[in-house]
N, CA, C and O atoms as a printed pandas DataFrame, in Angstrom:
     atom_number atom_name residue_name chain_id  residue_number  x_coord  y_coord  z_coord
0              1         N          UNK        A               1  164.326   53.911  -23.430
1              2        CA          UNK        A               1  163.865   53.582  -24.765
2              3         C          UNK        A               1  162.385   53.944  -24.879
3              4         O          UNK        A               1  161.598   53.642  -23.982
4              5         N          UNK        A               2  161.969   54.659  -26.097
5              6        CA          UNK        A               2  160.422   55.137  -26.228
6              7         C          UNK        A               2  160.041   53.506  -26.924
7              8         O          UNK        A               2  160.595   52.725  -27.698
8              9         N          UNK        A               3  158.647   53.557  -26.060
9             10        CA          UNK        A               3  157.774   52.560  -27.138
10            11         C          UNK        A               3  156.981   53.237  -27.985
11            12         O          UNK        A               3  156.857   54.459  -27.917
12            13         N          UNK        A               4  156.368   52.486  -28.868
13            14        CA          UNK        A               4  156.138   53.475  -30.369
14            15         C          UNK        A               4  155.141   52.545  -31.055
15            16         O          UNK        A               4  155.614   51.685  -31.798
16            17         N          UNK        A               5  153.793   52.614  -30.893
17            18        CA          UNK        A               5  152.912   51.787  -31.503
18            19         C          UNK        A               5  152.401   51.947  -33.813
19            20         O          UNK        A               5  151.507   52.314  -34.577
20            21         N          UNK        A               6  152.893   51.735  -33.806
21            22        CA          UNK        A               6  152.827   52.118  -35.702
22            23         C          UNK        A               6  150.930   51.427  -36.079
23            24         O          UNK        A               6  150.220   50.536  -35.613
24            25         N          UNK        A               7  150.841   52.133  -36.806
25            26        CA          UNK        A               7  149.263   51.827  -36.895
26            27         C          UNK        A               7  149.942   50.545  -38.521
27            28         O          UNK        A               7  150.866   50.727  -39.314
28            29         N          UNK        A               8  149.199   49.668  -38.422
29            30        CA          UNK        A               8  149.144   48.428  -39.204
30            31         C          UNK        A               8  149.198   48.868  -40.647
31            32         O          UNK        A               8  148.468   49.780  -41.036
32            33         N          UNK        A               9  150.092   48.208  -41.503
33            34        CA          UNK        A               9  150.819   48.601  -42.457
34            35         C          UNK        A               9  152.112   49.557  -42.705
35            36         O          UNK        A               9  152.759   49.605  -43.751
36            37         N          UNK        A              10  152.274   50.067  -41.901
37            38        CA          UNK        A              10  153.485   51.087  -41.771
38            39         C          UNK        A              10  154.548   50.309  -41.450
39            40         O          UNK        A              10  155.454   50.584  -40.663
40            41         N          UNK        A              11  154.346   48.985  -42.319
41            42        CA          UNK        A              11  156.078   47.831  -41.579
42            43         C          UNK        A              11  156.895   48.286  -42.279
43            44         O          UNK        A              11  156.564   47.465  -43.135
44            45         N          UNK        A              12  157.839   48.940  -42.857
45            46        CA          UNK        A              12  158.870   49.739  -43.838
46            47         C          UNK        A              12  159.284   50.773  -42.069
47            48         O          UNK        A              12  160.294   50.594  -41.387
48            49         N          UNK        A              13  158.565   51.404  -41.876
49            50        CA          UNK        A              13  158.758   52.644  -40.867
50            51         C          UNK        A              13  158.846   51.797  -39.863
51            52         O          UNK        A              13  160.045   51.639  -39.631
52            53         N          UNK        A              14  158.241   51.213  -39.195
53            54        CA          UNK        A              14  158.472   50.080  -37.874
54            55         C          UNK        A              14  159.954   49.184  -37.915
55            56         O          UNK        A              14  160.703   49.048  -36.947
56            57         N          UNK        A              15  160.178   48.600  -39.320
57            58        CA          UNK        A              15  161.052   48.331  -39.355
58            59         C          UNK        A              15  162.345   49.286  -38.887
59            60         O          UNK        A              15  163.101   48.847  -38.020
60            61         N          UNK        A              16  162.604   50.721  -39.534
61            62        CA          UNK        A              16  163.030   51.146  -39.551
62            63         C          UNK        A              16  163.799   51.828  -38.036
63            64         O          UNK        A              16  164.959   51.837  -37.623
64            65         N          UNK        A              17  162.526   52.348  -37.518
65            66        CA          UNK        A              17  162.725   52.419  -36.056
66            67         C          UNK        A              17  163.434   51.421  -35.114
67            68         O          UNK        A              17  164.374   51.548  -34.330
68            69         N          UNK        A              18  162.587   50.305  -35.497
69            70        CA          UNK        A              18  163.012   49.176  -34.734
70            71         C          UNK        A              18  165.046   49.446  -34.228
71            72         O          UNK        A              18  165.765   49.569  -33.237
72            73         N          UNK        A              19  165.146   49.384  -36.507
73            74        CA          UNK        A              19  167.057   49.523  -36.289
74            75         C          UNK        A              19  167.370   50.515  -35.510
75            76         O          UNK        A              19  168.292   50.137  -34.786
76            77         N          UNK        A              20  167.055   51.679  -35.265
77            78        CA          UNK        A              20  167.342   52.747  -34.495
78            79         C          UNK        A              20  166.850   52.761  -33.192
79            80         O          UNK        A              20  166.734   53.879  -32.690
80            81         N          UNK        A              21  166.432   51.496  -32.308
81            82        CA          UNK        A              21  166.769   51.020  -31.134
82            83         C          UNK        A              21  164.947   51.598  -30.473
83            84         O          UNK        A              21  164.671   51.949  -29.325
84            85         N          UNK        A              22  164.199   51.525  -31.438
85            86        CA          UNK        A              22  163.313   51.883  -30.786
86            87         C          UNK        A              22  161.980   50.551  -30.504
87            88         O          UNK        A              22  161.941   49.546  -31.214
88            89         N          UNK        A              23  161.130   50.768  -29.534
89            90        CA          UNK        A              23  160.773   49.385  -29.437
90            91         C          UNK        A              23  159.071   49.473  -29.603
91            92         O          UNK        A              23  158.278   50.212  -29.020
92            93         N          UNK        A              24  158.879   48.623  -30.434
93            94        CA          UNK        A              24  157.367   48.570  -30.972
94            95         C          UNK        A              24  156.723   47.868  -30.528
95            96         O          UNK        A              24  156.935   46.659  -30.437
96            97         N          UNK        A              25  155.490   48.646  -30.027
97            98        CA          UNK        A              25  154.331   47.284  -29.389
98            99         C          UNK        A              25  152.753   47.609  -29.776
99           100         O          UNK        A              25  152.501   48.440  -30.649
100          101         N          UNK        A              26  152.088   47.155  -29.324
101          102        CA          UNK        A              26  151.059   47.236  -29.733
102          103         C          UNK        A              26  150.137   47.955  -28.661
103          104         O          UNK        A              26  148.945   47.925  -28.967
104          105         N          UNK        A              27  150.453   48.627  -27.404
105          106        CA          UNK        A              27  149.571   49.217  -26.599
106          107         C          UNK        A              27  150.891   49.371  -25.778
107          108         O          UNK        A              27  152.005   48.848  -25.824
108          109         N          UNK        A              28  149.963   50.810  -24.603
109          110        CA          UNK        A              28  150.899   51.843  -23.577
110          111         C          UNK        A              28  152.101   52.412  -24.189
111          112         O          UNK        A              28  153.197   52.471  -23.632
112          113         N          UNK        A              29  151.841   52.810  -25.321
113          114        CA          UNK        A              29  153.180   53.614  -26.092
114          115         C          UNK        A              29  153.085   54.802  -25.843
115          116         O          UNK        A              29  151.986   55.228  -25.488
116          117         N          UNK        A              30  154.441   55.872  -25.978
117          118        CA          UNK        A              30  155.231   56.908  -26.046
118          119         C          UNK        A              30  154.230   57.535  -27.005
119          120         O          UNK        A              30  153.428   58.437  -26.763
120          121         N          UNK        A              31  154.432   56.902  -28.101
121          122        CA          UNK        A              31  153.856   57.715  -29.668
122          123         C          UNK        A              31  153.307   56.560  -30.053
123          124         O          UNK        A              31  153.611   55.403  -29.763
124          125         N          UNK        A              32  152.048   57.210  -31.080
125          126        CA          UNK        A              32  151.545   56.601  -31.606
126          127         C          UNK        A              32  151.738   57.206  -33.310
127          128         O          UNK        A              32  151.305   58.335  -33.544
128          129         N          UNK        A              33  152.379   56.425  -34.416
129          130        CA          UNK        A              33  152.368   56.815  -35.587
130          131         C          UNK        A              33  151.523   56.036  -36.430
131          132         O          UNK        A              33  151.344   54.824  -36.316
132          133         N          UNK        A              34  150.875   56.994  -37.512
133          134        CA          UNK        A              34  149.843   56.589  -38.250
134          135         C          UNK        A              34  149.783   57.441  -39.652
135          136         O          UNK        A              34  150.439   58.478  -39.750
136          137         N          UNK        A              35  149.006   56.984  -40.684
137          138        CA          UNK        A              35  148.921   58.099  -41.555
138          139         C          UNK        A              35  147.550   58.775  -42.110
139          140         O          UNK        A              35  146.550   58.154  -42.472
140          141         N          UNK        A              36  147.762   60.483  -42.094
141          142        CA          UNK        A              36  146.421   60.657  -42.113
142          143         C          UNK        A              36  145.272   60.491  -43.348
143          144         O          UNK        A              36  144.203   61.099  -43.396
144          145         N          UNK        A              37  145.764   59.527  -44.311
145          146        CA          UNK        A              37  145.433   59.933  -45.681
146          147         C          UNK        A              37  144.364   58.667  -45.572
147          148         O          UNK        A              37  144.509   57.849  -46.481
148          149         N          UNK        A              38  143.295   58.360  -44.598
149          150        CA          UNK        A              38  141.926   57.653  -44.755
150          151         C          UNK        A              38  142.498   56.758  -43.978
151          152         O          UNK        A              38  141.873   55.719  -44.187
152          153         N          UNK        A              39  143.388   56.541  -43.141
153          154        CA          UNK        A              39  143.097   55.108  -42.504
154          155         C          UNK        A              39  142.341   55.636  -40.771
155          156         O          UNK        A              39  142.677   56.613  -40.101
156          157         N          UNK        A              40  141.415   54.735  -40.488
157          158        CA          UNK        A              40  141.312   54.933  -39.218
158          159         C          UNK        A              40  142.092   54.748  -37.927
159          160         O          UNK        A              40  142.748   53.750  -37.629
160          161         N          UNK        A              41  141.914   55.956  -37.132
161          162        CA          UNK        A              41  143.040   55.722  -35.929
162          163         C          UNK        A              41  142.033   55.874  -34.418
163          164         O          UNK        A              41  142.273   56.203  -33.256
164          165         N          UNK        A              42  140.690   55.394  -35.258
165          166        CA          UNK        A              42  139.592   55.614  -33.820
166          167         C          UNK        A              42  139.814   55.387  -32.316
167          168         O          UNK        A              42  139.252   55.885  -31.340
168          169         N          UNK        A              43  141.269   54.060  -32.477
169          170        CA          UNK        A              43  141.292   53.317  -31.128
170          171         C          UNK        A              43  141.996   54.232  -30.175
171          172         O          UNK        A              43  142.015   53.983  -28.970
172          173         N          UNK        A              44  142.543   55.229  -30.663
173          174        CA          UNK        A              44  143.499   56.514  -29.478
174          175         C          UNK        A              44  142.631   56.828  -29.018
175          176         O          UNK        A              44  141.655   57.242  -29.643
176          177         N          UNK        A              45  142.713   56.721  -27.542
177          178        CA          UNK        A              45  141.553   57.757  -26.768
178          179         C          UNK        A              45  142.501   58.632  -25.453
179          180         O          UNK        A              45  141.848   59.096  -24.519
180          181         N          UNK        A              46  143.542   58.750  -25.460
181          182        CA          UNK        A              46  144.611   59.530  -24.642
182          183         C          UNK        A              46  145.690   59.474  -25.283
183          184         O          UNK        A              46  146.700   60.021  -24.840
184          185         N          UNK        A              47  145.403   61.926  -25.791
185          186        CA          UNK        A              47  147.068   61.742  -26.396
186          187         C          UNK        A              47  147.290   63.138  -25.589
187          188         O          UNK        A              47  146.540   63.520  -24.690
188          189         N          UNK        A              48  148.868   64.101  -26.226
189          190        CA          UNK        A              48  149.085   64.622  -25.472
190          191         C          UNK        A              48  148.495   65.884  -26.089
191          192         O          UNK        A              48  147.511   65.967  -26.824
192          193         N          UNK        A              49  149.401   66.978  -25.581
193          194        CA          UNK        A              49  148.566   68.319  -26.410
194          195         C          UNK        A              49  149.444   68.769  -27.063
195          196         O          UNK        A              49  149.975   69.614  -26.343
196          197         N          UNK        A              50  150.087   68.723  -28.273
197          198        CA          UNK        A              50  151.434   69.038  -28.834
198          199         C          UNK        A              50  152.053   70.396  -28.873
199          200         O          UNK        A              50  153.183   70.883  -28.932
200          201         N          UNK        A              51  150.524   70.881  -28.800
201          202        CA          UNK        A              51  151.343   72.678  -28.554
202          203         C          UNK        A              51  152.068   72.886  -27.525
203          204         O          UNK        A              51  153.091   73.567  -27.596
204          205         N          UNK        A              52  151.420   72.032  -25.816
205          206        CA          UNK        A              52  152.259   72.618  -24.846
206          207         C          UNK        A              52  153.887   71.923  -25.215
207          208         O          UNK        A              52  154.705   72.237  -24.350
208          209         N          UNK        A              53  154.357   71.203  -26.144
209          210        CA          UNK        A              53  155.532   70.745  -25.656
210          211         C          UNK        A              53  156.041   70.287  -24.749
211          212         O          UNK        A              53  157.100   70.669  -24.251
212          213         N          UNK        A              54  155.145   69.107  -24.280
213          214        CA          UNK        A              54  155.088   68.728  -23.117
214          215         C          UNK        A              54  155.923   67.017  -23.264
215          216         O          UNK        A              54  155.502   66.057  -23.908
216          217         N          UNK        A              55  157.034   67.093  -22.534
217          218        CA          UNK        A              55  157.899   65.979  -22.612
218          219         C          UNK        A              55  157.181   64.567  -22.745
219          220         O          UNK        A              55  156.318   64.606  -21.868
220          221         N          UNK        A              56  157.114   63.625  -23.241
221          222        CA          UNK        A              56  156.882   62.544  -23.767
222          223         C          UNK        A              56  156.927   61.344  -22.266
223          224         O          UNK        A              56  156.188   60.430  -21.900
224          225         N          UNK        A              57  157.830   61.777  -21.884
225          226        CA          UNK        A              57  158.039   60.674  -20.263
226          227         C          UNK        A              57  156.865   60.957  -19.582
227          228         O          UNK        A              57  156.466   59.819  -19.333
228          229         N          UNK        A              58  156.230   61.550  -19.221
229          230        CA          UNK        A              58  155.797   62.484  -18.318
230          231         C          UNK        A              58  154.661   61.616  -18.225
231          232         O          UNK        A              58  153.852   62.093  -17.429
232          233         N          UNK        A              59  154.216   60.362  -18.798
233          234        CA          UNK        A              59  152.713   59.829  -18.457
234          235         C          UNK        A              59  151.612   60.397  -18.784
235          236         O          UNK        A              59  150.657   60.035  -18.096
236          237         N          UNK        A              60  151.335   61.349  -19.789
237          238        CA          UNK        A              60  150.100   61.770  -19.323
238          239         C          UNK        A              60  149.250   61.633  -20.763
239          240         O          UNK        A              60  148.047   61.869  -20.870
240          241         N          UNK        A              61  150.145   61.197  -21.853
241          242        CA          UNK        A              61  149.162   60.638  -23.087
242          243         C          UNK        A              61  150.204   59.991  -24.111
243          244         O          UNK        A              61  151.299   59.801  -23.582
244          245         N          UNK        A              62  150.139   59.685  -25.184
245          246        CA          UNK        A              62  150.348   59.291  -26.521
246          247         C          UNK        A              62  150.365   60.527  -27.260
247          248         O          UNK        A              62  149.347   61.207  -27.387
248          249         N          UNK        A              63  151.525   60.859  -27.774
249          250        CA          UNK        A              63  152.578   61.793  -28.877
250          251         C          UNK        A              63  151.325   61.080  -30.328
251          252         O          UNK        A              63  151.316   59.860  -30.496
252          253         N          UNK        A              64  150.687   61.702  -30.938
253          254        CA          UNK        A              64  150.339   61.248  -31.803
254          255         C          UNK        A              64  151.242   62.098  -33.268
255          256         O          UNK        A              64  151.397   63.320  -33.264
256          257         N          UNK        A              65  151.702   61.296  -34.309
257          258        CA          UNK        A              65  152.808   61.660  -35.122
258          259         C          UNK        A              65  151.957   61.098  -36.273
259          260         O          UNK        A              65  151.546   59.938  -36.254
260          261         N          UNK        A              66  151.667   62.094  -37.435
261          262        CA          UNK        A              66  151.143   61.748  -38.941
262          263         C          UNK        A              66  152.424   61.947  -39.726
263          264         O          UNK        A              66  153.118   62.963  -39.752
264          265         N          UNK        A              67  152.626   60.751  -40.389
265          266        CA          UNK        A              67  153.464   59.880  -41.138
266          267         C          UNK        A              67  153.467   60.606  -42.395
267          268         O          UNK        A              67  154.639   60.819  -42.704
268          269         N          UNK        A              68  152.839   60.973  -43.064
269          270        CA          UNK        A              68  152.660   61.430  -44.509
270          271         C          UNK        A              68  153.159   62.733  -44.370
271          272         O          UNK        A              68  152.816   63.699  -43.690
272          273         N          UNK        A              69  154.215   62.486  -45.328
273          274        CA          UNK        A              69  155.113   63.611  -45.695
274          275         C          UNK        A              69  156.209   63.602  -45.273
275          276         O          UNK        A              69  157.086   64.417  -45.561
276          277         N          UNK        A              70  156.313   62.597  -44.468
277          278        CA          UNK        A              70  157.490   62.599  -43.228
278          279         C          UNK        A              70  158.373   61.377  -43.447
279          280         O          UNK        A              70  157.964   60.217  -43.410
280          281         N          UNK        A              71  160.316   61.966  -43.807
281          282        CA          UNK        A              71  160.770   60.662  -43.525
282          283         C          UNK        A              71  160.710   59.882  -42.331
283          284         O          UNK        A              71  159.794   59.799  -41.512
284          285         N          UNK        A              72  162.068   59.201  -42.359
285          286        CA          UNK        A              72  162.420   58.552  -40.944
286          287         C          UNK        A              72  163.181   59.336  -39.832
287          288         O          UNK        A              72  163.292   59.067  -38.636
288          289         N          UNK        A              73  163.774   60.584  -40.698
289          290        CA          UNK        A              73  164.390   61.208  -39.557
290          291         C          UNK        A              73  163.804   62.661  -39.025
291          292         O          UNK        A              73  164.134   63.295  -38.022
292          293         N          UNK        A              74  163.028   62.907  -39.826
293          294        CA          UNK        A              74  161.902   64.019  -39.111
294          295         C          UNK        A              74  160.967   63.280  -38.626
295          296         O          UNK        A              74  159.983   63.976  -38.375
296          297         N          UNK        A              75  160.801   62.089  -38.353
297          298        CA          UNK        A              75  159.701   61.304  -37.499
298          299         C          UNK        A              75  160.966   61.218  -36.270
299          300         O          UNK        A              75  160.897   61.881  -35.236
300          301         N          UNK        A              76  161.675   60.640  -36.468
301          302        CA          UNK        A              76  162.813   60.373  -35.341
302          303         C          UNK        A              76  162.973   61.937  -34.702
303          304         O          UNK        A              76  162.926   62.133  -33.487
304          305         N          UNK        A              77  163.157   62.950  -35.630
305          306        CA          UNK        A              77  163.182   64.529  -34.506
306          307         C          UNK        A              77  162.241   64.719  -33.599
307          308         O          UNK        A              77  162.522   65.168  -32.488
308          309         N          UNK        A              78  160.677   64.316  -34.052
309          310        CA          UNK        A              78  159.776   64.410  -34.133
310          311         C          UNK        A              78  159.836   63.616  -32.283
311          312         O          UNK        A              78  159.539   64.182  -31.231
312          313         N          UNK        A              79  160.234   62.452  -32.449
313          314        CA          UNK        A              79  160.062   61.433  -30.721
314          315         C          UNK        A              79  161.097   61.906  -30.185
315          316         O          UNK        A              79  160.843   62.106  -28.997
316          317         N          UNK        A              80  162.576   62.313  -30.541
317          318        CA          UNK        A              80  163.020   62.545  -29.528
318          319         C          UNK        A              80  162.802   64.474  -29.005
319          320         O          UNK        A              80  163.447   64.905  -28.049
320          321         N          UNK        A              81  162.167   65.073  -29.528
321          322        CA          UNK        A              81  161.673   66.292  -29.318
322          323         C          UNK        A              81  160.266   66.123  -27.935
323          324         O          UNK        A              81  160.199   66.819  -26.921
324          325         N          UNK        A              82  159.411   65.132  -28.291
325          326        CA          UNK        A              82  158.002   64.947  -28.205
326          327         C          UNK        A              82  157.270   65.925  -28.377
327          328         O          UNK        A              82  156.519   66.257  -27.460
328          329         N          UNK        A              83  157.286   66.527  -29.389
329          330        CA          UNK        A              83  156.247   67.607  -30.153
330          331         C          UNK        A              83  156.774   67.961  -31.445
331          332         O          UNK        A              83  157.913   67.830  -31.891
332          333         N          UNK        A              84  155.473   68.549  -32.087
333          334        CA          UNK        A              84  155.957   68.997  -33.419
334          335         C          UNK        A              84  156.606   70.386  -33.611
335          336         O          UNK        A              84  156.264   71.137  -32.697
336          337         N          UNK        A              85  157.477   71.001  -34.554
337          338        CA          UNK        A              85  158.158   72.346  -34.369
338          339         C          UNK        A              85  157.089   73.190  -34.659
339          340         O          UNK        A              85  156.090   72.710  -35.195
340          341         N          UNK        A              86  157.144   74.343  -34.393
341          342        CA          UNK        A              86  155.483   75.373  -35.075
342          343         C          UNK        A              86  156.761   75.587  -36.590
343          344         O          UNK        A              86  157.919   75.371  -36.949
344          345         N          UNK        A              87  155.416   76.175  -37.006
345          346        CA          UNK        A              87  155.749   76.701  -38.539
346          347         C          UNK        A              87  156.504   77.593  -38.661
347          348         O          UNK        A              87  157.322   77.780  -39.562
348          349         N          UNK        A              88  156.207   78.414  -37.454
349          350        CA          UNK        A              88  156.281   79.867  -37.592
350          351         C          UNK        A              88  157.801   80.443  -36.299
351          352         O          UNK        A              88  158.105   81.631  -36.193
């Protein structure tokens, strides 16, 4: 099971996850989701590098995932992928 820290106010999406078996805490998470439209997310200080596509288990940071624009199930592609798709 990924843990999945939701930045404060995003309870609609936390909720949501939650039903889809995912488990929310407040520190040492998988991903960290947030949205980029002015809220601060200063407190991340280890994430991963999303270009390498680098598996999510692997220990070595926080999946950081911006919320805006995004339902629940391209956020859900989004963790069980652990990276974002390129554009191109």
């Amino acid at each position: 099971m990924k843990r999945i820290s939701i930045q404060d106010g995003l309870n609609e999406l936390a909720y949501e996850l939650k039903k889809r078996g995912y488990e929310i805490v407040d520190h040492d998470s998988d991903a960290y989701i947030y949205m980029a439209d002015g809220y601060d997310i200063s407190n991340l200080t280890n994430m991963i590098d999303m270009n390498m596509g680098e598996d999510m288990n692997n220990s070595k940071g926080t999946l950081l995932i911006n919320a805006s624009n995004k339902n629940i199930d391209q956020i859900e592609q989004i963790l069980n992928k652990g990276y974002y798709t390129p554009l191109f």
